[in-house]
C-alpha positions, -999 to +999 in steps of 0.1 A: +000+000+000+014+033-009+011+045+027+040+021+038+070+041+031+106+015+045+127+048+053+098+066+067+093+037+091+124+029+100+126+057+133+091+046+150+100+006+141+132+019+166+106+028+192+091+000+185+117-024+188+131-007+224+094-011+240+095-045+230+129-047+251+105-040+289+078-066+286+103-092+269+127-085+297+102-081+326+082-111+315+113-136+295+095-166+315+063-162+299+075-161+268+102-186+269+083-216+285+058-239+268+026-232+275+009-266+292-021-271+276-028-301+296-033-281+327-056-254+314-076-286+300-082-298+334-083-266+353-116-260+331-130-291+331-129-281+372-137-247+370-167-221+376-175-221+340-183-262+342-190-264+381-207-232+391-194-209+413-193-237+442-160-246+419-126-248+442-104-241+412-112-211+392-097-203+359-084-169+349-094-152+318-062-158+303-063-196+310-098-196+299-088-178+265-062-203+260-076-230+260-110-222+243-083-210+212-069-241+212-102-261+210-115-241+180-086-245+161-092-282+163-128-277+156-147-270+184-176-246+186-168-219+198-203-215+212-196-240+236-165-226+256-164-189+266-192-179+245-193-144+263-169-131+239-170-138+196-138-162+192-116-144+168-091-139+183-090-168+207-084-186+174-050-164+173-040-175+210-050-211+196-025-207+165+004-194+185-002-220+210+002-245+179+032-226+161+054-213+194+039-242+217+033-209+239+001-189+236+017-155+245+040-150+217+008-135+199+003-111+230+038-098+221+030-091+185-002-077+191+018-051+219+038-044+185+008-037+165-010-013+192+028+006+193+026+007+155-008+015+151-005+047+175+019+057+156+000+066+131-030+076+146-011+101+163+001+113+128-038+128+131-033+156+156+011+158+155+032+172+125+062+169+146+077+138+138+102+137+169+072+144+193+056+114+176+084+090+183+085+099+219+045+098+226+051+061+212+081+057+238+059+075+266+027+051+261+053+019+257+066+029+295+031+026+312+032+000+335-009-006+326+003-009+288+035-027+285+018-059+309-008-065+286+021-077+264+030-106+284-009-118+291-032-134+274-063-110+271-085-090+244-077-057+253-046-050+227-063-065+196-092-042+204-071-013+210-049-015+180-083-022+159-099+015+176-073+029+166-063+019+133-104+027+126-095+067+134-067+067+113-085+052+082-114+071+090-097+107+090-064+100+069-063+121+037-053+113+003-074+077+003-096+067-025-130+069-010-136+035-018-103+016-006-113+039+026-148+025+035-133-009+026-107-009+052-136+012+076-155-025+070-127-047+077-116-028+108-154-026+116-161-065+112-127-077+132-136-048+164-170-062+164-154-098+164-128-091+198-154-084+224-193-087+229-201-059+202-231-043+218-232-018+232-195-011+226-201-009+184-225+016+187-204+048+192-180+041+163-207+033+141-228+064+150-186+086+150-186+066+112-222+077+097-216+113+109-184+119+096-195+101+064-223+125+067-204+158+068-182+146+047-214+140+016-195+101+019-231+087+029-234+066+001-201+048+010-214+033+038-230+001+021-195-010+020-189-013+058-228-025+060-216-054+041-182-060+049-184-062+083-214-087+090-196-105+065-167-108+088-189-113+121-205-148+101-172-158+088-154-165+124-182-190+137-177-210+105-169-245+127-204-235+147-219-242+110-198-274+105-206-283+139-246-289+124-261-255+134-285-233+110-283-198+104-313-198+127-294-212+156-269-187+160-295-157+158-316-176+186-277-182+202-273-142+201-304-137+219-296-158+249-261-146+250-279-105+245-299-121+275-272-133+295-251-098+290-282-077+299-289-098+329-289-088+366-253-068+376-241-061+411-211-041+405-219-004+412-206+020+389-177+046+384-157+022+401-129+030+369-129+062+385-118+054+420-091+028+405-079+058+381-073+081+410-058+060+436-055+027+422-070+007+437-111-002+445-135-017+468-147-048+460-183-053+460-183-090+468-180-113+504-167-088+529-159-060+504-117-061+500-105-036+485-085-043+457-055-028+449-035-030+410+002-033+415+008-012+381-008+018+391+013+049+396+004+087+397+015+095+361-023+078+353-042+108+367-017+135+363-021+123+323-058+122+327-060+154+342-037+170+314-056+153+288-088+174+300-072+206+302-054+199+267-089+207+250-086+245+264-050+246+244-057+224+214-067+245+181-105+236+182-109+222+147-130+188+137-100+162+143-091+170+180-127+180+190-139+144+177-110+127+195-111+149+228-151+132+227-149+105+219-123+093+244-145+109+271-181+098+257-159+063+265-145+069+302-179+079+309-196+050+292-174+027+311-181+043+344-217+039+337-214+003+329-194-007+355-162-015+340-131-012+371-102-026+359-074+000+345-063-023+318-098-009+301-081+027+298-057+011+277-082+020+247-077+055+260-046+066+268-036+068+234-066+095+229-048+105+263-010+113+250-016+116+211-039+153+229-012+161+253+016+161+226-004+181+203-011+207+233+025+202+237+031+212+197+008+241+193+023+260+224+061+255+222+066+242+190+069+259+152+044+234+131+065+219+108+078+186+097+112+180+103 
């Protein structure tokens, strides 16, 4: 693609390359043992997800990811194990698992992707190519960021997918049509990472309105077909398995059922963990629970991201960003999401604002 340019690339792949160096390092064990297969099999079989809660020996998401990508690529339904979540890219975890004979190796090269991917998305809202590199090196150094690259989780694919969607979505000099194809792709594969609803429906609505100003409405059928197209395509084995097309619509009600069922957790918990780091547990005797890669850069970059929107030049770009990433936080308080891993998604939105604060008050804009 003519927006892959070697010498252009070969600065940030730096960046890259020495972010790499702190997960690798911090985490060689991970990476470097063979992942027992065996164990997660059984720890499963004995778990809360076959025996209830009553279940003595609980399996972690990671575990739980693992193994479900390794029985789908050997033709399991992926209905049947962890059906919370589409299995896309448990399939990947299953693959590395089969390549590497360790399922983390993908975590690795999606932490390279989510590097690479801001990158360019903060290419949006920064002209200085210096202050690019080191935004890059700034998110690579949070602790919250650089552990995801040594566990086995959804967060990095959906993050690097968010924002690869912004950077298609406002690059310039794209064909309109190569643009809402990629928009489809990107569409169909976030949709396929996590439960899509109700998490789709702010990108799509962020996609029909810039279409919309933009007189691109007509575009649109090509994400409206691309990415269903890509939903169907990764429960292919529950089709070989003997299902209809009629079974997996009456499987996405139960599982719509299941996710809009009773919740306990109260809400703006993400808050409290932001600020402090660390939250009180709303279970048994209400521990509180405290995250070991929390530090006070977190708020001290939350709270300069806010008061970047009084520096920031108010045109379309940074006012869409600057919303979006708060519509989120906000969104995520509501629905009762507490870990910090889940600002993951928006730090980026975080830094890429701060940097171009940074630019427009110190620094002459100009490529150099």
């Amino acid at each position: 693609m003519n927006f892959i340019n070697k010498k252009k690339f070969i600065a940030p792949l730096l960046c890259l390359f020495i972010c790499l160096l702190i997960p690798f390092t911090k985490n060689k064990q991970v990476f470097l043992s063979k992942t027992n297969i065996d164990d997660y099999a059984k720890k499963y079989a004995n778990s809360q997800y076959i025996k209830g809660d009553a279940s003595p020996r609980k399996i972690t998401d990671g575990e739980l990811y693992t193994y479900a990508g390794y029985a789908y690529v050997r033709g399991e339904d992926p209905t049947t194990i962890n059906f919370e979540h589409p299995p896309l890219i448990k399939y990947f975890f299953g693959f590395s698992y089969l390549i590497f004979g360790n399922s983390a190796i993908v975590s690795l090269i999606f932490y390279a992707i989510f590097l690479f991917s801001f990158y360019l998305f903060s290419g949006l809202v920064l002209t200085n190519k210096l202050l690019r590199y080191l935004a890059v090196v700034v998110l690579g150094l949070q602790p919250i960021v650089y552990t995801l690259a040594s566990q086995i989780l959804l967060d990095l694919p959906l993050n690097f997918l968010v924002l690869f969607l912004f950077y298609f979505l406002f690059k310039k000099n794209t064909s309109l049509k190569k643009k809402y194809i990629l928009i489809g792709i990107i569409l169909g594969f976030l949709g396929s990472v996590k439960y899509p609803f109700p998490f789709l429906l702010l990108p799509i609505f962020l996609i029909s309105l810039t279409s919309y100003l933009n007189k691109e409405l007509k575009y649109l059928i090509l994400p409206l077909l691309i990415a269903p197209t890509i939903y169907l395509t990764q429960y292919l084995m529950f089709f070989f398995n003997g299902h209809s097309f009629t079974d997996l619509i009456m499987f996405e009600k139960y599982r719509f059922s299941w996710w809009m069922g009773d919740r306990t957790m109260p809400r703006f918990l993400i808050f409290e963990n932001l600020f402090t780091g660390k939250f009180t547990g709303w279970w048994d005797n209400k521990p509180v629970v405290k995250n070991e890669n929390w530090n006070l850069l977190l708020p001290i970059t939350f709270v300069s991201y806010l008061g970047s929107f009084f520096v920031n030049k108010k045109n379309r770009t940074n006012c869409i960003l600057f919303l979006y990433s708060l519509a989120v936080i906000i969104l995520y308080g509501i629905g009762s999401a507490t870990y910090l891993r889940y600002l993951t998604q928006l730090i980026p939105f975080w830094i890429a604002l701060i940097f171009s604060a940074i630019e427009n008050l110190f620094i002459k804009k100009r490529p150099i």
